[in-house]
C-alpha positions in Angstrom: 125.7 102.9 110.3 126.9 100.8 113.3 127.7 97.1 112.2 125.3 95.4 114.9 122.6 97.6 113.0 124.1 96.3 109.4 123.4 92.5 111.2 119.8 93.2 112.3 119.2 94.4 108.5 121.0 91.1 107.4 118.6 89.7 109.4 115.4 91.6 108.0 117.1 90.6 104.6 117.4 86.7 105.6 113.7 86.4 106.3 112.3 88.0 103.2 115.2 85.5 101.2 113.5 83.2 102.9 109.8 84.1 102.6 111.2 84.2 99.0 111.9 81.0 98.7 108.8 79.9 100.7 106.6 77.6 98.7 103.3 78.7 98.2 100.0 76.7 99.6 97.1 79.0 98.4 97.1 82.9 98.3 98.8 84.4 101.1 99.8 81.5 103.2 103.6 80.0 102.6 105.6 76.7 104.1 108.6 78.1 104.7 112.3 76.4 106.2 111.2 76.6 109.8 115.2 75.7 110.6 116.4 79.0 108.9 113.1 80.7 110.7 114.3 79.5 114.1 117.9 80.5 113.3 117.3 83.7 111.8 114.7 84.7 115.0 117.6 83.3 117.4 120.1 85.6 115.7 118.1 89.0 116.6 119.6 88.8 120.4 123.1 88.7 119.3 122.6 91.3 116.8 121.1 93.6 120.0 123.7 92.3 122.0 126.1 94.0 120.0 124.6 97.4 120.0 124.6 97.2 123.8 128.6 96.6 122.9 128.6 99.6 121.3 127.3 101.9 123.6 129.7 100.2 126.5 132.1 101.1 123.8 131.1 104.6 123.7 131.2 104.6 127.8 134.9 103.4 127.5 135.3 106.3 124.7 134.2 109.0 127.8 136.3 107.8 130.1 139.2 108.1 128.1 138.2 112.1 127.2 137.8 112.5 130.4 141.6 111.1 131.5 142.9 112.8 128.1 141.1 116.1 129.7 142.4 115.8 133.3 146.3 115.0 132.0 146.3 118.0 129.7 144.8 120.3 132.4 147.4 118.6 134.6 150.4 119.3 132.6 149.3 122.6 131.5 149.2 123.7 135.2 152.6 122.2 135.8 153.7 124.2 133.0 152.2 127.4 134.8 153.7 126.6 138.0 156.8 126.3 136.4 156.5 129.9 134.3 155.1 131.2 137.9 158.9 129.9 139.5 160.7 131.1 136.6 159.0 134.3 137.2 159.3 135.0 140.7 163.3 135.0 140.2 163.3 137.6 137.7 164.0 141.1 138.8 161.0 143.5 139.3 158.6 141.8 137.2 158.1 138.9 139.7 155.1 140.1 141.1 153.2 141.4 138.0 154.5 137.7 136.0 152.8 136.1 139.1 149.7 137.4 139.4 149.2 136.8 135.2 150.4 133.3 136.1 147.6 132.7 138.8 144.9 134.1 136.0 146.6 131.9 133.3 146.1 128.7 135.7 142.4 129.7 136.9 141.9 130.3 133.2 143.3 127.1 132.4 141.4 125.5 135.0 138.2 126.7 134.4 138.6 125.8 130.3 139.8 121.8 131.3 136.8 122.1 134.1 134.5 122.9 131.1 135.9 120.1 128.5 135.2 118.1 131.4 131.7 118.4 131.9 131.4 118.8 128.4 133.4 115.6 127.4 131.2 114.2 130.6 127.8 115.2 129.2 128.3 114.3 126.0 129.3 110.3 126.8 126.4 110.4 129.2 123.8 111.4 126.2 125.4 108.8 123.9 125.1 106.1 126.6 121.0 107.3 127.0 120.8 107.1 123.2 122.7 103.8 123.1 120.9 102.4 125.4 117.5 103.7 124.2 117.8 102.7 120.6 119.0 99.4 121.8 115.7 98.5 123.8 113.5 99.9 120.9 115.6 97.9 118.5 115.2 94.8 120.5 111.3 95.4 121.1 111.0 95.8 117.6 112.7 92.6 116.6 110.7 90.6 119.5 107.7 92.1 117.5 108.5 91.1 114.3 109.4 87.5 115.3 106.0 87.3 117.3 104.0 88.4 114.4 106.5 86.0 112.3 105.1 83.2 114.7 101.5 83.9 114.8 101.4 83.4 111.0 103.5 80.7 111.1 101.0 79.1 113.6 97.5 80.4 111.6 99.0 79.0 108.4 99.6 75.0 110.2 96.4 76.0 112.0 95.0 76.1 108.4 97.1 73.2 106.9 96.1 71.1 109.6 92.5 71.9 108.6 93.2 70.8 105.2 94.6 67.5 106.2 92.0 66.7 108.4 89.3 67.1 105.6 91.1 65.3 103.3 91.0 62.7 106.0 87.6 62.5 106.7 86.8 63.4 102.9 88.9 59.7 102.3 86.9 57.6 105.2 83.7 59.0 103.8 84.9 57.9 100.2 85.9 54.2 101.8 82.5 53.9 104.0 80.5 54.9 100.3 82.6 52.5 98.6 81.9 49.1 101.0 78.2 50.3 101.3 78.1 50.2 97.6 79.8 47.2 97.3 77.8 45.3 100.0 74.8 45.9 98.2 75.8 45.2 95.2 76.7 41.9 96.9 73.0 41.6 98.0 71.5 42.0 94.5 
């Protein structure tokens, strides 16, 4: 498992810690540290971020393959032009030496030709995955913040609901109070 993917679970981890240590207001609904909230949801871009660093990481990778491909085919063909001279000033095996030398470096072409497009393939699908699992990881987390937020905002919605009762429950209380009083002041 990728480290950037070890973060984003860190992450996951973080907000049930926090959820956690939420205190509870009636069943269901939480107040919760909105400070870590805010700095664990503002964490999920550089944890995606960093698997987009990977998969450039894994684009470097190809292009090294690809260079470690080209110098061995390079150096192996050097090495079967050189047989091929060394060949052609032997005695009466020069021409059947040179004709096995040409096959050798076709042969030898056509096998760094095919770790090539193989090495070339291969990067290409790890960049696609890369790139894919990165979006879906990043949609995923914008998700789960949003539905983090909409509960966050039904339970102040609902606090605020309380408050303002309580308010009006107190004004009722005072107005009952200096009704009671002023006519007990008119007895």
């Amino acid at each position: 498992m990728t480290e950037s993917v070890n973060k984003m679970f860190d992450l996951i981890d973080d907000l049930s810690a926090l959820c956690d240590d939420g205190i509870p207001i009636f069943p269901g609904r939480m107040i919760v540290n909105t400070k870590e909230l805010y700095r664990i949801v503002n964490s999920f871009p550089n944890a995606i971020s960093d698997e987009i660093n990977d998969a450039r990481t894994i684009l470097k990778r190809k292009d090294e393959i690809i260079q470690e491909a080209k110098l061995r085919a390079e150096r192996i063909i050097q090495d079967a032009e050189n047989e091929r001279y060394k060949l052609l000033n032997e005695s009466s095996l020069n021409k059947a030496m040179e004709e096995h030398a040409e096959k050798f470096r076709q042969t030898v072409f056509d096998e760094c030709q095919q770790i090539k497009m193989a090495s070339f393939n291969e990067a290409q699908e790890l960049r696609i995955n890369a790139k894919n699992d990165a979006i879906r990881m990043r949609e995923e987390s914008q998700e789960y913040a949003q539905q983090l937020l909409n509960n966050l905002e039904q339970d102040l919605n609902r606090l605020y609901q309380v408050v303002m009762n309580g308010q009006q429950r107190l004004q009722e209380m005072k107005q009952n109070d200096s009704l009671q009083m002023s006519q007990q002041e008119n007895k």
